[in-house]
MIPADO-401250 format. One record per residue (C-alpha): residue in one letter; x, y, z. Coordinates in steps of 0.02 Angstrom, whole numbers, plus 50000, padded with zeros to 5 digits. Layout:
REM MIPADO-401250
AXYZ...
REM end
This chain:
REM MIPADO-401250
X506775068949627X505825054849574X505565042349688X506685025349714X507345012949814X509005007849808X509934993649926X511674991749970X512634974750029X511114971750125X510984955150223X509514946850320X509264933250420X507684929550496X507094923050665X507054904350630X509124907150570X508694906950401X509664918350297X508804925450168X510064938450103X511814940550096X512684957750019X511144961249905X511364975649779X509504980749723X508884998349636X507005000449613X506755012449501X505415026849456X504295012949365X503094999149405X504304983649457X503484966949497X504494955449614X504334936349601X505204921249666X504744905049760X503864903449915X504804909550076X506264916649952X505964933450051X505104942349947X503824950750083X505314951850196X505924963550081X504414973650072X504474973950248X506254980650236X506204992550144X504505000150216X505614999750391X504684986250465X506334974550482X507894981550506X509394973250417X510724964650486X511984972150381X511844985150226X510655001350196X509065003750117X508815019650038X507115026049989X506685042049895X504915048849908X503375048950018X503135028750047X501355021150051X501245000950102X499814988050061X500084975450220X499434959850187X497674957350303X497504960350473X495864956450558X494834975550591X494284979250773X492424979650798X492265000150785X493325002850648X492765012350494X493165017150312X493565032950396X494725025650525X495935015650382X495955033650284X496355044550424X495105056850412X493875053650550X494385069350642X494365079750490X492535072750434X492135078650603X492645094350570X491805097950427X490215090250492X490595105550615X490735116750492X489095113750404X488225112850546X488875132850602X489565124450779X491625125250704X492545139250785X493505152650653X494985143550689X494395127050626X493625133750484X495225140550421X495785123150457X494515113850344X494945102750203X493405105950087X493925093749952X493925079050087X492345071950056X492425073049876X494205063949884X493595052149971X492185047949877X493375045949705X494795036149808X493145020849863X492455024349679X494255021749579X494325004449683X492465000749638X491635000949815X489845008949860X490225011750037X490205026750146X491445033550287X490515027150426X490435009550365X491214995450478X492594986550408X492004972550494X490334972050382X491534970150236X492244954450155X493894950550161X494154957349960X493124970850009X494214975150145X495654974550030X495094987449880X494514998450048X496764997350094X497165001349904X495825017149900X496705020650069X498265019249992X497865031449825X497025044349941X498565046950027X499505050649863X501025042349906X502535043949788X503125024649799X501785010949850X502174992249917X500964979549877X501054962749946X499944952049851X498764962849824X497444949849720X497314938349860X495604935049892X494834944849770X493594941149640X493744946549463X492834961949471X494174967549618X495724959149531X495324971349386X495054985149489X496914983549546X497474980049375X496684998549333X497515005449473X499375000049456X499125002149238X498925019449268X499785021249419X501075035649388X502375037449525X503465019749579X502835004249637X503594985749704X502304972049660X502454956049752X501194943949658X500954926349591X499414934349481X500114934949319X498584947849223X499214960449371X501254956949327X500724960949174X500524979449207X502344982049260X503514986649164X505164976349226X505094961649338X506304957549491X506624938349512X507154935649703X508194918749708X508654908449881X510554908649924X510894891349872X510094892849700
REM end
C-alpha cells in the first residue's frame, strides 16, 4: 500500500486557547506535498500531529507506512555522536567485535555487514565528511541538520516530515536537500518558506487561520 496520510474532522486547539483547527478534512498523498501558510497558522502543529506528537482534540489521523520525522533543532548532549542520531552505536560495536574475532557465534549471525557501508552513503548523499564517532557537538548547526536528514534516509522510512528543513543552511546544504526530496521516492510533507526546495514537490497544501 503506498504510503499516506489522511485526516478526518480533526480539530486542535493549542495551549495558549488558540484554536488552530476545526473539522479539518486533509489526504496526503503518495507524492512530495509542500505545506505553506502564515506564521503560527499551524502548520508544524500539524506535523506534530500527525507524527503523534499532539494528540487532537477531536477527529483521527490516519497514516499509512513506516513514518520518519525531521524535528526542528534540539541542542546535542556533550557525548552524542553521528552514531547515536542513526541508531547504530550498538551494532558498530558489534561489528568492531566481529573483526576483531572477540563476537560470539551468536552475534555473528546477528551482524549487519552492509552497516558501515550504509552509513557511509546516507553522510555522503547529504554531503558530509564525517565519521560515526564524531560529536554532534563539534558540528554547526547546518551541519547538524544534513547529519538528521542522512539519519532520516538511512532509516528508509516510507513517509518523511520535514519541518523547515533549509533553516540555517548554506547553499551547498540547501542543495543537498533539494537533491534529496527531487529524488525522493516514497511520500513526503514539506513545511518551508524556501521556495527552490517547494519547488521539488509536486502539489502544494496552503494551511489558512480560521478567520481567514
Amino acid at each position: 500500500m503506498p504510503a499516506s496520510v489522511t485526516i478526518s474532522h480533526l480539530s486542535y486547539t493549542g495551549p495558549d486557547g488558540q484554536k488552530l483547527f476545526s473539522n479539518l478534512d486533509l489526504t496526503f498523498g503518495p507524492g512530495r506535498t509542500g505545506l505553506v501558510g502564515r506564521n503560527g497558522v499551524g502548520k508544524t502543529t500539524l506535523l506534530r500531529l500527525i507524527a503523534g506528537e499532539l494528540v487532537p482534540n477531536a477527529g483521527t489521523i490516519s497514516v499509512a507506512g513506516r513514518m520518519g520525522v525531521l524535528r526542528q533543532q534540539v541542542q546535542p548532549g556533550p557525548s552524542e555522536t553521528i552514531a547515536d542520531l542513526f541508531g547504530v552505536r550498538d551494532g558498530l560495536a558489534l561489528l568492531h567485535r566481529a573483526l576483531s574475532g572477540e563476537a560470539s557465534v551468536e552475534e555473528l549471525a546477528e551482524a549487519d555487514w552492509t552497516l558501515e557501508a550504509r552509513l557511509d552513503e546516507a553522510l555522503a548523499q547529504l554531503g558530509l565528511p564525517v565519521g560515526p564517532e564524531t560529536l554532534l557537538s563539534t558540528l554547526s548547526g547546518g551541519q547538524r541538520t544534513r547529519a538528521a536528514l542522512a539519519a532520516l534516509v538511512f532509516a528508509e522510512p516510507d513517509l518523511i516530515l520535514l519541518d523547515e528543513p533549509t533553516n540555517n543552511l548554506d547553499g551547498e546544504g540547501r542543495a543537498a536537500v533539494a537533491a534529496l526530496l527531487a529524488g525522493w521516492k516514497g511520500a513526503a510533507i514539506v513545511v518551508s518558506h524556501d521556495r527552490g526546495l517547494l519547488e521539488q514537490v509536486d502539489a502544494i497544501v496552503e494551511l489558512t487561520s480560521l478567520g481567514a
